[in-house]
C-alpha positions as CSV (number, residue, x, y, z in Angstrom):
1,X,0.0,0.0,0.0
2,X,1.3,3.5,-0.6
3,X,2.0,5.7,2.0
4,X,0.6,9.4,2.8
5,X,3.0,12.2,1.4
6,X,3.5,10.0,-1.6
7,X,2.6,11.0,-5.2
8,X,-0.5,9.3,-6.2
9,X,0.8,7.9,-9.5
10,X,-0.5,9.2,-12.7
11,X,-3.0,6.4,-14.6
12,X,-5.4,6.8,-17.8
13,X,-8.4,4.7,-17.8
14,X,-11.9,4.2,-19.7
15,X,-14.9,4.9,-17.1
16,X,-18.4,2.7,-18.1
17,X,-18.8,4.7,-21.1
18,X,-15.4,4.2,-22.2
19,X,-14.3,7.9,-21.9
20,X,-10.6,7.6,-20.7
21,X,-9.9,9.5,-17.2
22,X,-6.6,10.8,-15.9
23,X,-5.5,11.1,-12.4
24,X,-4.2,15.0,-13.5
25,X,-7.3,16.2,-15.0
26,X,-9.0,15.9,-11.5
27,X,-6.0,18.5,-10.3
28,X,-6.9,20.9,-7.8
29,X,-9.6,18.7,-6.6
30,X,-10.0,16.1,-3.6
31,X,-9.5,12.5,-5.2
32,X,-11.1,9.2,-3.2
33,X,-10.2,6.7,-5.3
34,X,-11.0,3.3,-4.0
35,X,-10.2,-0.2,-5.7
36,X,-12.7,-2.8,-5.0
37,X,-12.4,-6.9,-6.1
38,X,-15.1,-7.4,-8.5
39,X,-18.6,-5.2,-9.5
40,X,-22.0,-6.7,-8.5
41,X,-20.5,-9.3,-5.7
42,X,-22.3,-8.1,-2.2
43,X,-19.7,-5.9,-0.1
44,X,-18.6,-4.3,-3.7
45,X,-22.3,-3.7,-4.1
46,X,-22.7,-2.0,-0.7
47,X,-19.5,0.1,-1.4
48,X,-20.8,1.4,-4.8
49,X,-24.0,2.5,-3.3
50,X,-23.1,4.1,-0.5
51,X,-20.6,6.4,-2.4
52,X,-23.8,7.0,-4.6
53,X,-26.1,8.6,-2.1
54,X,-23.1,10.6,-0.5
55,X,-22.0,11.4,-3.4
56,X,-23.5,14.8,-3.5
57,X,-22.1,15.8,-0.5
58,X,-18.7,14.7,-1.6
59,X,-19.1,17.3,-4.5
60,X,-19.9,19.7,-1.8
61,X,-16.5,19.0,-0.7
62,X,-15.3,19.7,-4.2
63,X,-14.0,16.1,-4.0
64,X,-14.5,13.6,-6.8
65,X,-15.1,9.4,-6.2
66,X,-13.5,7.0,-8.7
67,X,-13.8,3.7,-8.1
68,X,-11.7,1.2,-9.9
69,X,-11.5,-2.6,-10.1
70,X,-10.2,-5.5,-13.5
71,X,-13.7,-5.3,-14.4
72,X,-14.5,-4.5,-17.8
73,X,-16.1,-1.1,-19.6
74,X,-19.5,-3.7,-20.3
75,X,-19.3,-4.6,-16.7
76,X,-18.9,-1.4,-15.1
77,X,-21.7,-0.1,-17.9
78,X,-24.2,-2.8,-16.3
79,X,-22.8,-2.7,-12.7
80,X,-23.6,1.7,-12.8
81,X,-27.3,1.3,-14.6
82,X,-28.2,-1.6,-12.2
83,X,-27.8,0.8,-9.0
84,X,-28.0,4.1,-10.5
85,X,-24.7,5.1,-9.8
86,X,-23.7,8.3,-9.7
87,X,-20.2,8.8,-10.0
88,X,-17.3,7.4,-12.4
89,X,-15.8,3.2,-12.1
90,X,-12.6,2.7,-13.9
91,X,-11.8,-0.6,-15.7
92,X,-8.3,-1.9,-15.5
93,X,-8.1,-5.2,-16.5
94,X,-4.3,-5.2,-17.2
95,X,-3.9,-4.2,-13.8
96,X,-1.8,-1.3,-14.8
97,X,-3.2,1.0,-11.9
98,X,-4.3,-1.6,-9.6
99,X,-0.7,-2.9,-9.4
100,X,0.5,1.2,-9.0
101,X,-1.0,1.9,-6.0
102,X,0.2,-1.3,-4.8
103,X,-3.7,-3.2,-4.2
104,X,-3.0,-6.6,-6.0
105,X,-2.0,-8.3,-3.2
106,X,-2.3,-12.2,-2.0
107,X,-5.9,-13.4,-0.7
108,X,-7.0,-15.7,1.3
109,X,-10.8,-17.1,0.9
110,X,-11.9,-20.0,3.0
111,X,-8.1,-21.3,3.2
112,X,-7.1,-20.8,-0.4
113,X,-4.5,-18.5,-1.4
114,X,-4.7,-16.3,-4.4
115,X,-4.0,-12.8,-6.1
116,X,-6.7,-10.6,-5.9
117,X,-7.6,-6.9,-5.3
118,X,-7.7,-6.3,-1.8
119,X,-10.1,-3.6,-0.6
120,X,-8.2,0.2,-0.5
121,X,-9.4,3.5,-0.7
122,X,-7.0,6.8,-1.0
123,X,-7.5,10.2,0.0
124,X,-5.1,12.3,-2.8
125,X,-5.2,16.0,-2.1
126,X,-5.8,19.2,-4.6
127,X,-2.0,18.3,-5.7
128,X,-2.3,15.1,-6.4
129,X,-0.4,14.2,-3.3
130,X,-2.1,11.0,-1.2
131,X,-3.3,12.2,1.9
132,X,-4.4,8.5,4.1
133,X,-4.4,5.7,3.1
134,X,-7.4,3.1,4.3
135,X,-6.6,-0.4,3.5
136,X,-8.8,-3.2,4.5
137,X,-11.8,-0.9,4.3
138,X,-15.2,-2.3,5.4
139,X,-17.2,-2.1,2.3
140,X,-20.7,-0.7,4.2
141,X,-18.9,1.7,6.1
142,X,-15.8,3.2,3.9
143,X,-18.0,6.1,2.3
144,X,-19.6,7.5,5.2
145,X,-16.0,6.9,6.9
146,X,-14.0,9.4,3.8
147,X,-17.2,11.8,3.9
148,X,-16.0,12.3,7.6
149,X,-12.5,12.8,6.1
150,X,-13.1,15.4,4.1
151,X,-14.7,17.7,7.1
């Protein structure tokens, strides 16, 4: 995981409409960026939505949610109308910024052991610097928790 005072590194990805997004075009703007394992599975589900009805208060804050997982542009696409999501999911299936920002990680589920996204949301400030870092988030309760950061 990276640490705070590091610079968040640069990435270009397609949201669910395929537009491509770039960590420097949100400069001069709060960044929560939060990687999640896989779109329409329960906890990533719970995430998603609770960024959604906050999400007007984060743009209150002037801060922008991206959320970002291997899924694909189709996925995402499906995953967003399904909950009527309002804010942007990245797809990175080559695990370019997933492996960046240090999230692909080993896994254990019921006693296997694989490599998986593990659960991470970062705080980057107006200068694209990362704030906190939140690993092992609790999916239900991350986006009320980084609301309460941005006070």
């Amino acid at each position: 995981m990276l640490q705070a005072g590091t610079k968040a590194p640069e990435f270009s990805l397609p949201d669910q409409d395929g537009k491509l997004h770039t960590l420097s075009e949100y400069k001069g703007r709060k960044v929560i960026l939060y990687f999640y394992p896989k779109d329409n599975t329960p906890g990533c589900t719970k995430q998603a939505c609770g960024f959604s009805e906050l999400y007007p208060q984060f743009e209150e804050k002037g801060a922008v949610v991206l959320g970002v997982s291997r899924d694909s542009v189709a996925s995402h696409k499906k995953f967003q109308e399904k909950y009527a999501l309002g804010f942007t999911l990245l797809s990175d299936p080559e695990l370019a910024c997933i492996q960046a920002y240090d999230v692909w990680q080993e896994k254990k589920n019921y006693g296997k052991v694989s490599m998986g996204v593990v659960r991470t949301t970062y705080l980057i400030d107006e200068e694209g610097v990362i704030a906190k870092t939140f690993g092992k988030v609790k999916a239900a309760e991350n986006p009320a928790q980084m609301l309460e950061e941005l006070a």
